[in-house]
N, C-alpha and C positions, 0 to 999 in steps of 0.2 A: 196361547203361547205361540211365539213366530217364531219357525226353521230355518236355519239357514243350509245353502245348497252346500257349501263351500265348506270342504275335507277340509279334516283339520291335517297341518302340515309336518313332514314327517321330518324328523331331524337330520340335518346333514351338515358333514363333515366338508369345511373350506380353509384351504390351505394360501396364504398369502405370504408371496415375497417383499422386504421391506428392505430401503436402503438405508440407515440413518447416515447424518453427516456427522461428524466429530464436530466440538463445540472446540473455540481455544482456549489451551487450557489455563488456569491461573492455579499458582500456588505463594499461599499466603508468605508473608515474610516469616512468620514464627515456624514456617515448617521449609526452609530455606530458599524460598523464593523471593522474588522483589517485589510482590505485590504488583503486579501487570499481567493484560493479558496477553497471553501468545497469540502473532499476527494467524488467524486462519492461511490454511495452506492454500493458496493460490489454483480456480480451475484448471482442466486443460486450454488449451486456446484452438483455435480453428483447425490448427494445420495438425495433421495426421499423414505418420510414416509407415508403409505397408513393406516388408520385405523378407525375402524369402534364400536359402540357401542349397546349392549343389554339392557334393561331398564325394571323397574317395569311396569306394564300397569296401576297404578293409576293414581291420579294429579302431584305427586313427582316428578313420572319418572326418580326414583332414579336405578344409577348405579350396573349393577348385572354382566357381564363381558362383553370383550370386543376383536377385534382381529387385526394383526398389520401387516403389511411387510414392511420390509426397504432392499431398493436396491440399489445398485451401477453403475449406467449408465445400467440401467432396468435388471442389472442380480439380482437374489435375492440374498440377503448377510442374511438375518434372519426371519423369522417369529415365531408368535407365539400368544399369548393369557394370556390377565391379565385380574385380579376380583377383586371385593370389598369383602375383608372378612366377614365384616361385613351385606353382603347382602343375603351368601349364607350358606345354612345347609350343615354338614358335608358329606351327600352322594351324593351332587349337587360338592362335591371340587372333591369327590373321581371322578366323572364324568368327570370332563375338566380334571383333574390326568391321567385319564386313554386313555381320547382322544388324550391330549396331548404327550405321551407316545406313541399311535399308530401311530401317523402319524406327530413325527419329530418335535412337535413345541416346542418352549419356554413356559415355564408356570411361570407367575410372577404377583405382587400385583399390585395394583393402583397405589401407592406409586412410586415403582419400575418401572414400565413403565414409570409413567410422569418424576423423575430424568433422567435414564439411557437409557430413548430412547426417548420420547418428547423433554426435551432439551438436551443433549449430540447431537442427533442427528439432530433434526430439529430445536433448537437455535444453536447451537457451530458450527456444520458440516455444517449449512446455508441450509438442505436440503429444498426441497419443499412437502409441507404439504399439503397432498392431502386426500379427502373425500366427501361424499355427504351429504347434509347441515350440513358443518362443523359448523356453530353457534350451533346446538343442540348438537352435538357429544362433542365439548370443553366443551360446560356446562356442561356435564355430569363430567367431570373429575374437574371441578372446587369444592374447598373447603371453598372459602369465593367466595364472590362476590360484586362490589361497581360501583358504576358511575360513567363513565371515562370523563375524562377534556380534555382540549382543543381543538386541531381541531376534537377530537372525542367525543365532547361532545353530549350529550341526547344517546348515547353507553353505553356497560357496561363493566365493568373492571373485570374479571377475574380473580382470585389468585389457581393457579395449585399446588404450592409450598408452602409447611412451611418455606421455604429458603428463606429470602429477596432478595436475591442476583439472585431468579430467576424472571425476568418481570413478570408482570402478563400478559395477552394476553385482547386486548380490541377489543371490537365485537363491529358495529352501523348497526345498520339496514336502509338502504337506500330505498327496495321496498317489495313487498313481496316476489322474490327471490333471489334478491341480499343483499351482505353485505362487509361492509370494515373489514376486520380484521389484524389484527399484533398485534406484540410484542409491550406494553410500554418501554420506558427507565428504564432500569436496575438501583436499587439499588444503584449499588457498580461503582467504577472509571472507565469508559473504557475509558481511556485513559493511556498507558502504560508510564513511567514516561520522557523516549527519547523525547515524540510527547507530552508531557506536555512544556519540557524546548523549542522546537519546535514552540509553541503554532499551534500544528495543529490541525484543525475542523474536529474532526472523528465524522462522521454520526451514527445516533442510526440504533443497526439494528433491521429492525424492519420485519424481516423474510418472508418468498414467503408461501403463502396458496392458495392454489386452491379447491375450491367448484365445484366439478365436474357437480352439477345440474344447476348451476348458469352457465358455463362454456358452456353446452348444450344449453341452455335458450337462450346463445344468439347469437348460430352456428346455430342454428334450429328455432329460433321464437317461443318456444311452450314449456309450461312446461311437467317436467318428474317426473314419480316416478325412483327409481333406478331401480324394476322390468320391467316398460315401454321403457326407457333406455337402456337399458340392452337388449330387444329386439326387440327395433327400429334399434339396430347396429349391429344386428346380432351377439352378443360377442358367443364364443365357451360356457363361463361357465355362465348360465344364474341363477337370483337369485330365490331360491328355494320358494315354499309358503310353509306356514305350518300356524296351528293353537295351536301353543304353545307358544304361546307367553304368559308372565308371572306365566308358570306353572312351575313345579320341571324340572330343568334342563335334559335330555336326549342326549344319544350322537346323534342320528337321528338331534336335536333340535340345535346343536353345530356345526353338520356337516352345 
């Protein structure tokens, strides 16, 4: 009888993460549907929006500026930095003025950010919406705010825009560092009047956000600051400390 050398092998335990995609869905006519199926919802697209927010240090935690990059299949196409008028003294504007000025960025309002590069680019352009606990960073930029319905209810509804026409954005908080977030259902018709006569089922879009801490949390098992973060991965540009936080703006403070 032949031997063989080779242990037999002991059992073990393997853990895999899966993503599925949602199929579209179809619901019969006899159970109130038109018998078609729902367009799948649409990728992200190339461009991705990175931005981050500066705040009062009181309870408010009211908006004082904030800073942005939007890229193109990860080349940078824009950066820059927008504020709240209303937050800052005239030699704190002349400060981001002059930084921005130095080193190449956009300098623009609240306002104007969340129109012309919130949604222009991460609603319209489908980018993906990227930040570290982006629940806090959208509050910030919100102008009203209300409790969102549906399958997002006990969440909160968002309003970024005076425009009806732009969704509000609904945040739910699921643990302490996860959260669902997208786009509500728009306002205004999206459906173009072709795919009205049609009757086809166009999906809400309801846009790609990525919470990079949450995103860590669950590559790693283990919560992050973005400073901790930041050098756990060794990045080249590690996030600076300082102790200015809520004081008269500086460009040291900006850098």
């Amino acid at each position: 009888m032949e031997t063989s050398n080779v242990l037999d092998p002991e059992p073990m335990i393997i853990s895999l993460r899966a993503y599925a995609e949602s199929a579209p869905r179809y619901i019969p006519p006899d159970r109130g549907g038109d018998g078609k199926k729902a367009r799948a919802t649409p990728l992200p697209s190339p461009w991705t929006l990175t931005f981050d927010t500066e705040t009062t240090t009181d309870a408010g935690h009211a908006l004082r500026f904030g800073s942005y990059q939007v890229r193109y299949e990860g080349a940078l196409r824009e950066a820059g930095l927008f504020y709240e008028p209303a937050a800052l003294a005239e030699a704190e504007l002349d400060t981001l003025r002059a930084h921005a000025a130095a080193h190449g960025l956009r300098l623009i309002t609240r306002d104007v950010f969340v129109e012309e590069i919130f949604y222009a680019v991460g609603y319209e352009l489908r980018a993906t919406i990227i930040g570290f606990n982006l629940p806090f960073d959208l509050s910030r930029l919100a102008i009203r705010h209300g409790s969102a319905r549906g399958d997002m209810r006990g969440g909160f509804s968002l309003r970024l825009s005076a425009d009806k026409r732009r969704p509000p954005v609904q945040v739910k908080h699921i643990s302490r560092r996860t959260s669902l977030i997208r786009f509500a259902a728009p306002f205004r018709q999206r459906k173009a009047r072709s795919e009205r006569k049609r009757q086809d089922n166009v999906p809400v879009r309801r846009g790609f956000f990525v919470d990079i801490g949450t995103f860590a949390g669950a590559l790693f098992a283990r919560s992050f600051s973005l400073a901790s973060l930041a050098e756990f991965l060794e990045v080249t540009d590690l996030k600076f400390s300082t102790d200015e936080h809520g004081k008269r703006l500086t460009d040291s403070y900006v850098a």
